[in-house]
RONUFI-178527 format. One record per residue (C-alpha): residue number from 0; residue in one letter; z, y, x. Coordinates in steps of 0.001 Angstrom, whole numbers. Layout:
// RONUFI-178527
 resi resn      c3      c2      c1
  NUM    A       Z       Y       X
...
This chain:
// RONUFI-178527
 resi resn      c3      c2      c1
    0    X   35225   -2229  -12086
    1    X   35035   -5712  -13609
    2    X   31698   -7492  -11909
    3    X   30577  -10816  -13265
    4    X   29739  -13197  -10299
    5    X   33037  -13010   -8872
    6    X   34318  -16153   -7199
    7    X   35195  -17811   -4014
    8    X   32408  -20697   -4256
    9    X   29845  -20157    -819
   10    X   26264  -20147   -1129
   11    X   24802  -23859    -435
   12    X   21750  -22166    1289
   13    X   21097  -19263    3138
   14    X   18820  -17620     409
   15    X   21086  -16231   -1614
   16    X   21622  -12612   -3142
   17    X   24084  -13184   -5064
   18    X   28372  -12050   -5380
   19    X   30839  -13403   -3495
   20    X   34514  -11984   -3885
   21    X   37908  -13091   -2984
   22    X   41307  -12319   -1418
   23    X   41596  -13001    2205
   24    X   43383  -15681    2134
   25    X   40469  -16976    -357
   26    X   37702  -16377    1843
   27    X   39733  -17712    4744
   28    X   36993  -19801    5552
   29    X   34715  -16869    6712
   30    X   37241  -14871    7975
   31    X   39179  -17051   10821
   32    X   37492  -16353   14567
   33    X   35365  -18976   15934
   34    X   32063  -21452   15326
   35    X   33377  -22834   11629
   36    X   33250  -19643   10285
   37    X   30059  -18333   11990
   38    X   28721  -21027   10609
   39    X   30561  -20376    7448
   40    X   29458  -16689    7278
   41    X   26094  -17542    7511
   42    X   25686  -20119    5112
   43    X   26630  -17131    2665
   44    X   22556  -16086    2994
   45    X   22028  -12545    1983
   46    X   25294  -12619    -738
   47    X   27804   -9632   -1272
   48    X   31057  -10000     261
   49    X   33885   -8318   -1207
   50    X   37218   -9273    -437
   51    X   39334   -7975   -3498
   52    X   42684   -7322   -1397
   53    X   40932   -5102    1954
   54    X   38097   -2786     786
   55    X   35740   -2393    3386
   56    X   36284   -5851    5120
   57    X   32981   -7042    2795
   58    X   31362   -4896    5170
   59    X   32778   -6000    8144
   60    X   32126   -9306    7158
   61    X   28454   -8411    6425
   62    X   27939   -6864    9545
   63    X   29078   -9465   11454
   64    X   26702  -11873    9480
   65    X   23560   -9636    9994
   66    X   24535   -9101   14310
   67    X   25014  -13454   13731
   68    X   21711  -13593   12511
   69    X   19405  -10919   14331
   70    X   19262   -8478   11668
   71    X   18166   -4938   12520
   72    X   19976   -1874   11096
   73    X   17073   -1228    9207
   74    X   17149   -3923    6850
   75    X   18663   -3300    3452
   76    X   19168   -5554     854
   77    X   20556   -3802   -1711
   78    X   19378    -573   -2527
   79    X   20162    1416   -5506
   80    X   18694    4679   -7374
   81    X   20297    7413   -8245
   82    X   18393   10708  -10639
   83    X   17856   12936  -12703
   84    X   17847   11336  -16723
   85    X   14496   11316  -18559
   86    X   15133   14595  -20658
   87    X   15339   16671  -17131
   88    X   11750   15978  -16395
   89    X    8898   17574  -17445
   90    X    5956   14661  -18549
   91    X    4246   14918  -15029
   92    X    7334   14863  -13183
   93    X    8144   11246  -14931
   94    X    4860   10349  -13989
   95    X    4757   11183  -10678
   96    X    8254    9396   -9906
   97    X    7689    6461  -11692
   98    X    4635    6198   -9568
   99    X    6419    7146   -5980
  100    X    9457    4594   -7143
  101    X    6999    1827   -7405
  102    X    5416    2770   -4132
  103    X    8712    3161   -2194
  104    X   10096    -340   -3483
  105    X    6843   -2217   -2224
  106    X    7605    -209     813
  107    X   11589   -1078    1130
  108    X   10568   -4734     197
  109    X    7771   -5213    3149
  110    X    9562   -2957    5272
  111    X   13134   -3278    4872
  112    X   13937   -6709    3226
  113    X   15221   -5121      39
  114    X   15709   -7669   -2628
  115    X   18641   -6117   -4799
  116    X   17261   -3304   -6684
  117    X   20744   -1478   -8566
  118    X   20325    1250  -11038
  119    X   23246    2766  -13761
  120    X   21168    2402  -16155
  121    X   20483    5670  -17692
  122    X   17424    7151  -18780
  123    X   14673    8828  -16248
  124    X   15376    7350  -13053
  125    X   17799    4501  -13290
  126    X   15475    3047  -15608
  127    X   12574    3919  -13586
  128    X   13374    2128  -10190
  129    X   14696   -1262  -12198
  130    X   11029   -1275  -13561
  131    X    9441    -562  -10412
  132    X   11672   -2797   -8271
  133    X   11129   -5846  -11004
  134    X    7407   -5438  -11851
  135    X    5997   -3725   -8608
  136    X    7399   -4933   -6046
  137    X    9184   -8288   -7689
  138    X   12399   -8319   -6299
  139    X   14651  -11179   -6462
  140    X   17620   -9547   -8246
  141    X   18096   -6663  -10304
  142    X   21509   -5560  -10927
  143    X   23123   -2751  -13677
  144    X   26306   -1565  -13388
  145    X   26599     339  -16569
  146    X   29439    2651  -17644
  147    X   30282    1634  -20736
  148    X   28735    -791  -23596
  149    X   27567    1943  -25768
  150    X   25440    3661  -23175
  151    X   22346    3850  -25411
  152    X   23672    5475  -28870
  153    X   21638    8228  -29484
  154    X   18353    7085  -27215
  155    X   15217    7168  -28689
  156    X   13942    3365  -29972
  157    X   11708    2789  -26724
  158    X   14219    3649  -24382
  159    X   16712    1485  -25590
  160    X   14262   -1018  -25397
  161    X   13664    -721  -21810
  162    X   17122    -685  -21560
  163    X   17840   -3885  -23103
  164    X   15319   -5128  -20661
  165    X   16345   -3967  -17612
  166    X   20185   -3954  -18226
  167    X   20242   -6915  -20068
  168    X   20990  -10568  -18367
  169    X   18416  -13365  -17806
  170    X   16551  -14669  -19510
  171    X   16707  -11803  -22121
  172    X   16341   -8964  -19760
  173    X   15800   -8977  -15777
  174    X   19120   -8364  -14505
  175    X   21124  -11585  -12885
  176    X   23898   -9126  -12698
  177    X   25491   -6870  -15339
  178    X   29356   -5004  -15603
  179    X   30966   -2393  -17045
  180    X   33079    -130  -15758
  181    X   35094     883  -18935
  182    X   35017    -141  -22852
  183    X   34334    3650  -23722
  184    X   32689    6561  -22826
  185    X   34625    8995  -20368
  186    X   33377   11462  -17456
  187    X   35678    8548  -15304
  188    X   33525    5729  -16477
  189    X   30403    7162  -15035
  190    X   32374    8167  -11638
  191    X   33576    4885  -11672
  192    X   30232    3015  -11810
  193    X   28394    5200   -8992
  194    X   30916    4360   -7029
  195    X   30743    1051   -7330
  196    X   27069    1466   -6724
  197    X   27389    2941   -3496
  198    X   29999     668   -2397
  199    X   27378   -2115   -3009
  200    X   24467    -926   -1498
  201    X   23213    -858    1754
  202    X   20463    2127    1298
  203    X   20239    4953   -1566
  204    X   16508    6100   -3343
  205    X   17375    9647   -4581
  206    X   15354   11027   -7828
  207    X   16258   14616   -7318
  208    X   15653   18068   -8404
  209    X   17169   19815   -4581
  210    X   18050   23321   -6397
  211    X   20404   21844   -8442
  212    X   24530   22404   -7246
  213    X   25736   19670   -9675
  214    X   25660   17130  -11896
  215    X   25868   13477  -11440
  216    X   22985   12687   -8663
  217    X   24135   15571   -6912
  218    X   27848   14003   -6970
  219    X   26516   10433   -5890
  220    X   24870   12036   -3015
  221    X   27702   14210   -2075
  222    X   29699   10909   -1912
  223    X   27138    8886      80
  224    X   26864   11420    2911
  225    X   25714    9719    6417
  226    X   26892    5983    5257
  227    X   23826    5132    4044
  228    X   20065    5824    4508
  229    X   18466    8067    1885
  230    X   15558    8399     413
  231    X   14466   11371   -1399
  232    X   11952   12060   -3837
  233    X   11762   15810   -4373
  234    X   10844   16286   -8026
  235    X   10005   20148   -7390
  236    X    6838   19943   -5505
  237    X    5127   17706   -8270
  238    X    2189   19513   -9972
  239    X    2439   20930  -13739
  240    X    -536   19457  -14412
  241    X    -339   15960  -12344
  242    X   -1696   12705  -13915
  243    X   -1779    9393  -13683
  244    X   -3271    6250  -15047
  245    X    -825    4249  -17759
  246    X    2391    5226  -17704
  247    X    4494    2605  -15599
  248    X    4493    1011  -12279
  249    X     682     149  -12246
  250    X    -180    3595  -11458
  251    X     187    2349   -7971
  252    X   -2044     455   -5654
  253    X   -1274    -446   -1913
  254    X   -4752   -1081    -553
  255    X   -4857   -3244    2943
  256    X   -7004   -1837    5305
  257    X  -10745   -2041    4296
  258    X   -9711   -2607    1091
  259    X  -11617    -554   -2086
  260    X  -10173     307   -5603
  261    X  -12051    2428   -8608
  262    X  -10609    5640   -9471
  263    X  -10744    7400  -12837
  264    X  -10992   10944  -13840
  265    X   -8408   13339  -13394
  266    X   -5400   14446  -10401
  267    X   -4181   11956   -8512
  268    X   -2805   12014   -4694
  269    X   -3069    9553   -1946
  270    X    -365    8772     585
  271    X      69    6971    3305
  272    X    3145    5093    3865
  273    X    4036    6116    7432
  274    X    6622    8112    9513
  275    X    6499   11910    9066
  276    X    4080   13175   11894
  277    X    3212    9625   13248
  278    X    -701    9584   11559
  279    X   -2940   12305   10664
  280    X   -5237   11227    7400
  281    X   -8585   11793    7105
  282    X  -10359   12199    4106
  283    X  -14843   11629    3821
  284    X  -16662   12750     657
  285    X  -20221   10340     953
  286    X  -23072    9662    -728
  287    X  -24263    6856   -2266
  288    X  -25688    5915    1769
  289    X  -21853    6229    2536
  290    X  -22737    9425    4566
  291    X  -21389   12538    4818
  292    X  -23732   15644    3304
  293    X  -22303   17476    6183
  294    X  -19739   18453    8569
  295    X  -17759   19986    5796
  296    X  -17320   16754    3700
  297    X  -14682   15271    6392
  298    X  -10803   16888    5152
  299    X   -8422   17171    8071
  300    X   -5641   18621    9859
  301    X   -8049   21415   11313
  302    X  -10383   21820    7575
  303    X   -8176   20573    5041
  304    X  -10120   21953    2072
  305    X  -13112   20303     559
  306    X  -15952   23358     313
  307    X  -15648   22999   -3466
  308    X  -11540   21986   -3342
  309    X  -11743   19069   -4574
  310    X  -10051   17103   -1570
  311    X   -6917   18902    -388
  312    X   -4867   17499    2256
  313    X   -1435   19079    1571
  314    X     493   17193    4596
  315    X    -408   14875    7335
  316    X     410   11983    5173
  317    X   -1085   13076    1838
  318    X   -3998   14005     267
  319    X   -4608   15445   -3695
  320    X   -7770   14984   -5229
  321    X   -9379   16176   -8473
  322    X  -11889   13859   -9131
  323    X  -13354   15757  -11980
  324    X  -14441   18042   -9223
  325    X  -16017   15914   -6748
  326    X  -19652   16815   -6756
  327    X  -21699   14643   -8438
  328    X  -23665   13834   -5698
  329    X  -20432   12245   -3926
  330    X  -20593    8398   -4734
  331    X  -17562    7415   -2396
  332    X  -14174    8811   -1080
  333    X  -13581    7125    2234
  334    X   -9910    7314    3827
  335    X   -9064    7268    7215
  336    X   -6128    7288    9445
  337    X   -5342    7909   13208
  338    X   -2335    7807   15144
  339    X    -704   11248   16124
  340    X     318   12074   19491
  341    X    2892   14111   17808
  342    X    5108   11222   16322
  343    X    8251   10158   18429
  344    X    8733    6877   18042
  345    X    4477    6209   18632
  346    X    1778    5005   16075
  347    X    3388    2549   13594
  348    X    1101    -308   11919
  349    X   -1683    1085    9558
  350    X   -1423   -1038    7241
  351    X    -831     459    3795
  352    X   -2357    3175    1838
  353    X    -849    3988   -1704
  354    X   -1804    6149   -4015
């Protein structure tokens, strides 16, 4: 696969995200043993290595760089997305993950150091994470590695739209980065660019619908295996009739602790963003004192039904409200969150709610 950006030209700071591919005997320089090319190595900042002549020695080389520098195995740069396309969704389900994508990229930039966001380029998905990555949570870099230049013939107007925007190059679009991986459609082409995705990337964001047996996501997962973290969003369980506001990356906000947002009509669900069975939420309908009615307004764990269902808690981590069924007498939705003595690791820090 052809990738602009090639060349053998090191980064002048340590800042950068971008490409940096050569033979061996080319990158020489980072390569040989001792302080020069320590020093070398880490002048190349956060940049891809590739070298063109010993596939897999980028990653070496990485590695090296990020044990050089401190780095913990759970930062990831470079993360890409791989789902279902638009017309394999029902409306809510594009909602819904155009609203989790947007959520997990804040939470892979403040958590993980992503700031590489690559997508394929297709519709649903692809699409979806390059908008959340570059409008939410405003990545450095996006880059599209596309199969072939005619990708969008027979896409509806908007979605080509959003394609030239996310695919295309700066300052047009928002990608710094942009290849093909053949002149002309073929079932090889697309192979060809996810693997060249997942050879790039240092995490994977999975779209996916888990009954299906095949299919492109299901391939790209099948490839990844155990090489790189996943993370899964599980179109199934969304709601037939779950809603949003808008209809892009907005429909998020991360509140910091004691912080307050209006809600609208309608179904929504709050999350926290937290380790599976590290925090139990809590969930207070109050009146306009900020007071519970009575014992049955707090939603937890032990009661985690509203009396009139409007507050459901439907994990430890989540909560779904209809808001058109709040009482009316219910000024304020107060959420809580302890640490659980069930969580392995211990509490982590409470600091984000998104919903």
């Amino acid at each position: 696969m052809n990738r602009p950006g090639s060349g053998v030209k090191l980064a002048e700071s340590g800042n950068s995200t971008g490409r940096i591919a050569g033979t061996t005997a080319e990158l020489a320089q980072l390569t040989a043993a001792g302080p020069a090319a320590e020093q070398a190595l880490l002048t190349t900042g956060d940049a891809l290595l590739v070298l063109t002549d010993s596939p897999g020695a980028g990653r070496t080389l990485m590695a090296r760089r990020a044990v050089l520098r401190g780095d913990g195995p759970d930062r990831w740069v470079r993360v890409m997305c791989t789902g279902h396309r638009e017309r394999s969704l029902r409306p809510a389900q594009r909602d819904w993950a155009r609203g989790e994508l947007a959520r997990v990229a804040t939470k892979l930039v403040a958590c993980h150091g992503m700031r590489v966001a690559i997508h394929g380029g297709a519709t649903g998905a692809d699409l979806y994470w390059a908008a959340a990555a570059h409008d939410t949570a405003q990545v450095d870099d996006v880059w599209a590695y596309l199969p072939f230049p005619g990708q969008t013939r027979g896409w509806a107007p908007e979605q080509v739209a959003q394609w030239h925007r996310l695919a295309g190059l700066k300052p047009d679009g928002v990608a710094s980065l942009r290849s093909f991986a053949a002149q002309h459609y073929s079932v090889a082409a697309l192979h060809h660019r996810n693997d060249a995705m997942i050879a790039d990337a240092d995490a994977v964001v999975a779209v996916l619908d888990p009954g299906k047996t095949g299919g492109g996501t299901v391939s790209v997962l099948r490839k990844v295996g155990t090489s790189r973290p996943v993370v899964t969003l599980d179109v199934v369980a969304v709601p037939s009739d779950w809603r949003q506001h808008g209809d892009g990356g907005d429909d998020v906000s991360v509140l910091v602790v004691g912080a307050n947002t209006v809600l609208d009509q309608g179904l929504m669900r709050c999350s926290v963003t937290a380790p599976p069975g590290s925090v139990d939420l809590f969930v207070s309908q109050l009146d306009a004192q900020r007071r519970v009615r009575s014992d049955a307004d707090l939603v937890f764990f032990n009661s985690p039904i509203s009396p009139e269902g409007a507050v459901r808690l439907l994990d430890g981590v989540t909560a779904q409200v209809d808001l058109a069924a709040v009482p009316a007498d219910v000024a304020v939705l107060s959420f809580a969150v302890a640490a659980s003595d069930e969580g392995e690791d211990g509490p982590p820090p409470l600091g984000q709610i998104a919903g």
